[in-house]
N, C-alpha and C positions, 0 to 999 in steps of 0.2 A: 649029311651033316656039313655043315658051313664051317672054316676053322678062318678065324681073322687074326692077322697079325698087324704088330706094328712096326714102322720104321721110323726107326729115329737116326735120324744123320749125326756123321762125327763132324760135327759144323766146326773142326778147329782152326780153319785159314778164311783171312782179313783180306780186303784188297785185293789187288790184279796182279800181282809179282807173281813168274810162275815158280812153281812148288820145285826145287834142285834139290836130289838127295847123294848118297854116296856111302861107301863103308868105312868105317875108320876102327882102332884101338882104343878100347874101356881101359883104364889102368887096374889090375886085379885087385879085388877088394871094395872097387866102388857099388853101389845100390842107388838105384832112383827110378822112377816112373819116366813111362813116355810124358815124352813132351817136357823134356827136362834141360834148362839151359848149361851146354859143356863150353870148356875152356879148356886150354894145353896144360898141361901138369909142370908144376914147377921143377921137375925131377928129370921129368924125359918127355922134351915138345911132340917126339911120335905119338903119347899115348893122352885120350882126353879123360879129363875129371869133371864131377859135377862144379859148375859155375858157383867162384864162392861171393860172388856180389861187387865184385869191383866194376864199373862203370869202363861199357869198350874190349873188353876180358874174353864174351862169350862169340866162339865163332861158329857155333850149328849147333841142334837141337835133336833132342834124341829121339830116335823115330819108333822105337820098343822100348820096354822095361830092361835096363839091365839089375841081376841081382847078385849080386858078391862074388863074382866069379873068382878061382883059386888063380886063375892064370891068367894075362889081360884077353880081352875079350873080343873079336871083330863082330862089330853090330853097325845094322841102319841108321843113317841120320842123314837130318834134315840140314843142307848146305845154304838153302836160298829159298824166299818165301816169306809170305808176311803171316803172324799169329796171331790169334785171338788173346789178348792179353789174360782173359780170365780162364783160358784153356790150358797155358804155361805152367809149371809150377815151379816155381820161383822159390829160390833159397830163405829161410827167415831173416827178416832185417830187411829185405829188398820188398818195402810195403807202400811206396807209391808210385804214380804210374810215371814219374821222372827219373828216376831210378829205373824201372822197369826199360822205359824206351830208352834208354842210355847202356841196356848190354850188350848189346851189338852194334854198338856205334863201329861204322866203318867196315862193316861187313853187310853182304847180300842178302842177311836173315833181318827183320825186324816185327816190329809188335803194333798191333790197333785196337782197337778198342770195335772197329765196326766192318 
């Protein structure tokens, strides 16, 4: 018996920038999917929150799910690296791609389309 599988690649990096990760601080209570743009909490810059869409805000990218953790969380992400813009998941409100390429304005992470 022959058993065939398939591979499908996690095709989510754009570009030649190499891929920098690193661990950091969930603020407890946050929830979001990998591949989710973070920003420093307006409460305590040690701990990150999901990106809430301001332009230049977001400095790395979440490299697992985080999900409501009761206490903040130390999880993977993504420091530096370019992303497939349509692999991101981007907060509501942040719906074109000028917006989109303006969250990481001035940091080593950014977004393409190819």
């Amino acid at each position: 018996m022959t058993t065939t599988e398939t591979y499908t690649p996690d095709d989510f990096l754009a570009g030649d920038q190499p891929l920098r990760t690193a661990r950091g601080y969930v603020a407890a209570g946050q929830s979001f999917p990998r591949l989710t743009p973070l920003m420093r909490s307006a409460t305590d810059a040690a701990l990150l929150v999901a990106w809430d869409g301001t332009a230049g805000k977001a400095i790395a990218m979440s490299a697992r799910p985080v999900d409501a953790p009761a206490t903040d969380q130390l999880t993977a992400l993504y420091i530096g690296g370019c992303f497939r813009i349509n692999h991101v998941n981007w907060p509501a409100g942040v719906d074109t791609d000028a917006k989109k390429r303006a969250a990481f304005l001035g940091t080593p992470v950014s977004v393409d389309d190819e």
